[in-house]
Structures are given as C-alpha cells and as structure tokens.
N, C-alpha and C positions, 0 to 999 in steps of 0.2 A: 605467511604474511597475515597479521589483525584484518580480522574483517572479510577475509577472502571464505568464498563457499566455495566447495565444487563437489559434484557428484560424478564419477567415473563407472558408466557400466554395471549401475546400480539396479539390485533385481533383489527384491522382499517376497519372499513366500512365509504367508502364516500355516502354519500345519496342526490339523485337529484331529480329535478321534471321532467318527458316526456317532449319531447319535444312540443313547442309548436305550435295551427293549427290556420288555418285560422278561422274566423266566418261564422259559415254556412247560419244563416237566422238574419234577424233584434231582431227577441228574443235573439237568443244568441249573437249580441254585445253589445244590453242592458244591461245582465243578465250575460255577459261574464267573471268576476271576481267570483263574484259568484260561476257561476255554476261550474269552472274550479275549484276552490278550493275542491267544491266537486266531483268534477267527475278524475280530472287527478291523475292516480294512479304514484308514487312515486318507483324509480328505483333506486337500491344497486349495488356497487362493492365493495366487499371484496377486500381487495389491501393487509391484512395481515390478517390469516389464524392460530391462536394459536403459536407464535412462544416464542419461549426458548432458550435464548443466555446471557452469562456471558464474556465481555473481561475484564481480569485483567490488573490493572496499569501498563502503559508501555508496554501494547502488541499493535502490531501494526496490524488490523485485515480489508479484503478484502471481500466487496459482491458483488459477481459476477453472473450474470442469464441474461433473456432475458429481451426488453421492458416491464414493465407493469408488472415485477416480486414481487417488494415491495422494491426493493434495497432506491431508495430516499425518501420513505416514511419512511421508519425505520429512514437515515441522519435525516430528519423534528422532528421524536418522540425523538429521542436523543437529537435534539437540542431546543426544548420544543416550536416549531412551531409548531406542531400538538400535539392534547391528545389523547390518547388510547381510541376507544371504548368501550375495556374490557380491565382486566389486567394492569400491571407495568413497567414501564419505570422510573428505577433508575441511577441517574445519579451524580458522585462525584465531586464536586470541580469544575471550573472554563470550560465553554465550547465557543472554537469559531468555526465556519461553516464557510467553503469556499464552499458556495453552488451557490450561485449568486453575485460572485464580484464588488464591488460597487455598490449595489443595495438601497442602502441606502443614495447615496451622491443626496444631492440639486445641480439641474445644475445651479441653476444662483449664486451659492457663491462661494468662491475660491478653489483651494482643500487643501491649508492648515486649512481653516475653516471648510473644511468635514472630514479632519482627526481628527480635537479637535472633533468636535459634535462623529465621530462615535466610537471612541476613547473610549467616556465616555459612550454611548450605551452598548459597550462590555464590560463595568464592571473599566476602570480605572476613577482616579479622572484627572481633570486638570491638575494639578501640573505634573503626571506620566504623561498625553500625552506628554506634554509639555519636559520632559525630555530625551522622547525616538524621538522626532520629527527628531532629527541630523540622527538618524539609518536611521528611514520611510521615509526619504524624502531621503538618499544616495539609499535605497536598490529601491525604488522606480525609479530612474532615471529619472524624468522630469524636471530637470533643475527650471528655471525661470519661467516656466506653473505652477507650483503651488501656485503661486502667481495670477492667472490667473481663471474666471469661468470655468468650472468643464464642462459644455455645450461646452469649446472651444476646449476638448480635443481628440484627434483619439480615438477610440477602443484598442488599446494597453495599450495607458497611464493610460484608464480608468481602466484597468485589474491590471494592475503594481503596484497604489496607494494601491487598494482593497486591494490586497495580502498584500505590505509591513504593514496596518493599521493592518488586520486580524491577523499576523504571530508576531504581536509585544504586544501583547495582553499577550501573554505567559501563554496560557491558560493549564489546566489541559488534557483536551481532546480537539483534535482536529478533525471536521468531515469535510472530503473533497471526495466533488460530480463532476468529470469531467475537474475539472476547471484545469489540469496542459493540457489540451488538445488543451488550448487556447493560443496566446501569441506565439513571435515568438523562435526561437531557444535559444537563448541567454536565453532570461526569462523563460525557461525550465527548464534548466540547474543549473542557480540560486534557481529554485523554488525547484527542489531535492535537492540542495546541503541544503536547508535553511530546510526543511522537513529531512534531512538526520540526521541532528542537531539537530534539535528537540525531533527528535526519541532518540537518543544519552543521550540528557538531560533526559526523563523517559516519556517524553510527550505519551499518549494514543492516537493512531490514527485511524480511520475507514476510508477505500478509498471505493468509488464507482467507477467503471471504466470497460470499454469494453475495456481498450487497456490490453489485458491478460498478454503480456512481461512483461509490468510496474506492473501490480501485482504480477506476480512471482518476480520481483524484491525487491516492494516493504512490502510486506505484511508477517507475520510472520503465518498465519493461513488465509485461505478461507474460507467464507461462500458461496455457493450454491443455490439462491432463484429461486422457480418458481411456480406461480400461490401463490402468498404469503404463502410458506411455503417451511422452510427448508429444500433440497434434499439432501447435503451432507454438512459435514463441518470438517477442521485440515488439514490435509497437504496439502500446496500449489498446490504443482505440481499435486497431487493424484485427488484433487475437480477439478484442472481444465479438465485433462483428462475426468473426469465424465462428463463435462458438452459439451468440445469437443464432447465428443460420444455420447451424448443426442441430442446434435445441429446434429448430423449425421446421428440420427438415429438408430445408433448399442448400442451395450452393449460395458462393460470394464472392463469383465471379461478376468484375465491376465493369456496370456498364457503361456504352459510350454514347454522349448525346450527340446528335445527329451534325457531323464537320467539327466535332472535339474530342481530343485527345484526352482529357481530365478524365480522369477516374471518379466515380461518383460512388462513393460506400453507402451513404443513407439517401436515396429519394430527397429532391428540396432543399439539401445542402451544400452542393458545390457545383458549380456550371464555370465554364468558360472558355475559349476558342482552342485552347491548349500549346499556342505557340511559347505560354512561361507556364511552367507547372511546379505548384508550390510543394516541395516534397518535405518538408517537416515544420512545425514548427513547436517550438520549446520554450518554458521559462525556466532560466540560467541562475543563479546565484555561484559563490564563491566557491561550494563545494560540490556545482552540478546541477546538472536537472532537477528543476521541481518540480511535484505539482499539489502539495500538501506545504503550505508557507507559512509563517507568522508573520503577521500584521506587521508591518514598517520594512521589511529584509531588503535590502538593494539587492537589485536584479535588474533582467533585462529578457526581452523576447529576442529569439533568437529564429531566424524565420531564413531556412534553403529552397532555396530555387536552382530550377535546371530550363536552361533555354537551347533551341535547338540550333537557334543560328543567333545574329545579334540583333540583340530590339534597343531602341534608342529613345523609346516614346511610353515608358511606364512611369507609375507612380506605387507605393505599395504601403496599404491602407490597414491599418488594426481597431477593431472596434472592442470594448470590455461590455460586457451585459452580467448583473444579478442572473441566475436562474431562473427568477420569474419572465425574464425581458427586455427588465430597465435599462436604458442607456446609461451607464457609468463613465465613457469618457471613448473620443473619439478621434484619432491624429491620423496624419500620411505626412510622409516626405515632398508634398507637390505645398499643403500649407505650411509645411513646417520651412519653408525654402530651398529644399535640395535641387540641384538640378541633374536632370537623368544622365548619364554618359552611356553607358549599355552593359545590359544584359547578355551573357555569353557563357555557354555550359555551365559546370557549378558556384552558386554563389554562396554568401551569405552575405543577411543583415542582419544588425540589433536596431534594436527598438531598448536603451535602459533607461532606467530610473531611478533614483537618490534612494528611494527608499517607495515601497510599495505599500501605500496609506490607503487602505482602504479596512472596512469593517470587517470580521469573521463572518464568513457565507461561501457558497457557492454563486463561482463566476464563469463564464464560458468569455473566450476570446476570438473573436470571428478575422479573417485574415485576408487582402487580396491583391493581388497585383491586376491595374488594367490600365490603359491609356489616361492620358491627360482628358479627355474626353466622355468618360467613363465607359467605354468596352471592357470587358472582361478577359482576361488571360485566364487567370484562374480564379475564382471566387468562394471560399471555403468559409462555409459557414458553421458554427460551434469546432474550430480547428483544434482550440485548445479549452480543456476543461481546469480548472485551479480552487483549490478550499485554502482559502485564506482562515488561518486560527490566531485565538486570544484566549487568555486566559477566564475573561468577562465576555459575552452579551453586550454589542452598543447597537443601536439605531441608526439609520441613516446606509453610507455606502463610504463615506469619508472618514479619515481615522489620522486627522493631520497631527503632524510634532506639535508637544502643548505645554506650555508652563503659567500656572494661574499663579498671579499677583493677589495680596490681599491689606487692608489696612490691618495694624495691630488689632489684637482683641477679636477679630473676626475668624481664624483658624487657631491654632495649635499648632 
C-alpha cells in the first residue's frame, strides 16, 4: 500500500574490526596482515534491538531519544540505505530522504545540471524534471547561481537547491533527519509551510528531531527510542513527557490533586474534580490530524471526553493563545447557545471552522469542560500545541480571506 511503513522484528548490527596497533617486532610487520586477520577480534553495536512499528498512509510520525538511540538508522532502513540484519522493513510507493541535503550534487557542474541528474536518481524521468524545474529553481531562490558550478555556492544555497529538488519529487513517503535545523529563518518558515502541504496532500512523514517544540507541532504520534528499542510510543505530548522525565531522571507517574481524578502531566496545567476527563484533543482536517497547518485550511477541534456517570450541567470551553500568551480568540457551547443534554461514557465534540485564518506562528490551545458556574471537571491548559505556516511573514494574529480593489492606473 502507498505510504504505508512498517518495521517487523527489526535488529541492525554494525560490525567493525578493533582498532588498529602499532607493530611490535620485525615478525609482525612481515607477517602483520596475516596475523591481524587472525588474531584481531571483531566488535558489534547493536544500533536496533527487535523493533515493531506500523505508520499508516498519511500519518505523519516523530522519533524522538538520545544520541545513538537508533532514530537515523531506522530514516537509512526506510529509506533502503541500509538492510536489516534481521527482520522487515516494508516500505509503500515512492520514498524521498531529506537526510543529507545535496549530498549527491557534483561541484564542478551547474546546479541546474544537479537538479536533472538528481531529479532522475529519485525516481522521475527527464521530461518530469524538466517540467517542474520553473517550481525548483522559484522555491529554491538562487537566482542566476544556478546557472553557475555548484562548488560556487554558500552553505545556504547549497541547502535550498537540495530541499526544493527533494520536496518536488512528490514522493509517497517522506523521511526527514534534522535538516529544517539548518538554513536561515526565511528557509524555515518556507520549509514548514512546503512540509505543512504535503502533509495536507496525504504524503507519510517520519521527523527525526531534538527540537521537541517542532515535534509536538509537527508530528501526529511519537516514537520513543533508547538503546535501540522502543520505550514508549502515541500521544505526542504523553511520549515526550516520558522522555523529559527519563532525561531527569524521575518517573511520570501522574499525579492526583487532592478529591480529583484528572491526571496532571506538567505542574500548573490541568486541574479539575474529574467527574469529565478530557481524554484527547485534536485538530482535524480532511486528511487527519494536524498539528503543522497552512494558514486558511478548514478544520475543526476535535475534543473526547469520558464521564463516569451522567452530567447534565457542563459547558466545554476552548481558548487559542500565540506562544507568547496573547489571547487569539475565545468560544464555549454555554455563549455560543448550546444547551447541555448529558454527558455519558465516551464522547465527542468538534469545535469547526471555515477556514483557520490566522498568521504563521506558534499557537497553544487551552481546553475545559466545567459547570455553567464555572467549576471544573477538567481544565487543561496548553492541551493542544498547532504551527500554523505560510509561505511569507505577516504581523498581527489574523490572516482573513482578502481581495484588494483598486482604481485604473494604480496596480498592474
């Protein structure tokens, strides 16, 4: 199936020879190939440890651990630069790696000549490079240097080309290792809004990444690696905590505030009686979970609840805040006129919208169900984390639909 990953029972062993010594007597530099073959014993790292992992089409999925966990060796086996010592590495339809950006271009040829060559590497013919070249070479932004050897170019350029050749490939799965880390702000910004898209169209993605923000933003489900093997995996927020608390040292086991059932992961953000406990909540679009979006996308928050018996007397409240804090916009079902009926085992709501008009930034979505009164059932603060992309930088927090009017003579 397009798009599908799976890893079956997967176990990498890299195998080396000891290091090598000096020759101790004139026999052994004679004799030195030789005897080394026989005598120098041969040294293993396990880098992957039986692992078992399925991302379906279109999921957009995050491994997160320490150095030397297996995170980029898993990016290699998916992307069929490395083979499985043991075990399966199944892999659907069409795959491009942003693992090493323009790693592939010859310096001394132009880089429109390392676009055709690498173009056709990743699976299209001539003709299709050649067609999308107008895009690669806009999104790319080097001007007249692409006409230019590839050896003449900064470290930016050489990053920008990579990406836009990579990203126009329009592969089924996409595996990206670090690379938005690189590049200066501008080609960030582009690089999520083009990845935001992607996601959108149903493209399968895997991030590697220590920047945790960008994975909570980015990722629809965490993996967990340490000492190649899986330590936890599914809810963003929930695996990173785990992994916070492992790099600390403590556990994360969640505590209980005193007559509440709620689960508290961070100190100071979520309290409430626990007779409703908000067990997820999500922003939805057409092809899924988000949390890396482009400016305008309809969509909808998508917010489950589990109640233990039946409550009659709630209200369930979403608030948007910038990163910094700023209030962006604030609704409940009690103003919006709903009337409660009840609350009973699992539910859901949405919360949608036409179209999700706000600026490129980071937003946090705060969530809660409590009486008409304002008590608390569950109160979850930063519930949901979202990076709204564009292709530009605007001001402001608003990004409403626009069509500017003008008299003759005044535009083009």
């Amino acid at each position: 199936m397009k798009g599908r990953l799976c890893f079956s029972g997967v176990r990498k062993v890299y195998r080396w020879r000891g290091s090598r010594v000096r020759n101790e007597s004139v026999k052994g530099a004679v004799l030195g190939s030789w005897w080394r073959r026989r005598t120098v014993k041969h040294e293993a790292h396990v880098a992957l440890d039986g692992v078992d992992l399925e991302i379906v089409p279109g999921e957009s999925v995050a491994l997160i651990g320490p150095n030397g966990s297996g995170k980029s060796t898993m990016l290699k086996l998916a992307g069929g630069i490395l083979k499985p010592t043991e075990g399966d590495v199944d892999v659907g339809g069409r795959v491009t790696a942003l693992i090493e950006l323009g790693a592939g271009f010859h310096p001394e040829i132009t880089g429109r000549e390392n676009v055709l060559i690498n173009g056709m590497l990743l699976g299209l013919d001539r003709k299709e490079v050649e067609s999308r070249l107008p895009e690669i070479l806009d999104f790319a932004g080097i001007g007249d240097f692409i006409d230019q050897p590839v050896k003449t170019y900064s470290s930016g350029m050489y990053v920008r080309l990579g990406f836009a050749v990579a990203v126009a490939v329009e592969p089924d799965v996409l595996l990206i290792d670090e690379v938005l880390s690189v590049g200066d702000e501008a080609f960030t910004r582009r690089c999520l809004d083009r990845l935001a898209r992607m996601r959108q169209a149903g493209v399968t993605m895997v991030l590697v990444s220590h920047d945790l923000d960008l994975v909570e933003a980015f990722a629809d489900r965490a993996v967990y690696l340490r000492a190649g093997r899986i330590r936890a995996e599914g809810d963003v927020g929930k695996v990173i905590a785990r992994y916070r608390a492992d790099v600390a040292g403590r556990t994360t086991q969640p505590r209980k505030d005193s007559g509440s059932d709620v689960r508290v992961i961070e100190e100071g953000r979520r309290w409430g009686c626990g007779e409703v406990e908000i067990r997820s909540v999500e922003l939805v679009s057409e092809v899924g979970s988000m949390r890396l979006i482009p400016t305008g996308t309809p969509c909808a928050l998508r917010i489950r609840t589990r109640a233990d018996r039946e409550i009659d007397n709630f209200v369930i409240g979403v608030a948007w805040h910038r990163a910094d804090g700023t209030l962006v916009a604030g609704h409940n079902t009690d103003l919006d006129g709903l009337v409660p009926r009840r609350l009973t085992g699992e539910s859901e709501i949405r919360c949608a919208y036409d179209a999700l008009d706000l600026t490129p930034g980071d937003y946090v979505v705060d969530v809660a169900v409590h009486t008409k009164d304002g008590k608390a059932y569950d109160y979850w603060c930063k519930a949901l984390a979202v990076k709204v992309t564009a292709g530009a930088e605007w001001p402001g927090v608003w990004n409403p639909p626009r069509q500017w009017e003008w008299d003759d003579g005044v535009f083009d």
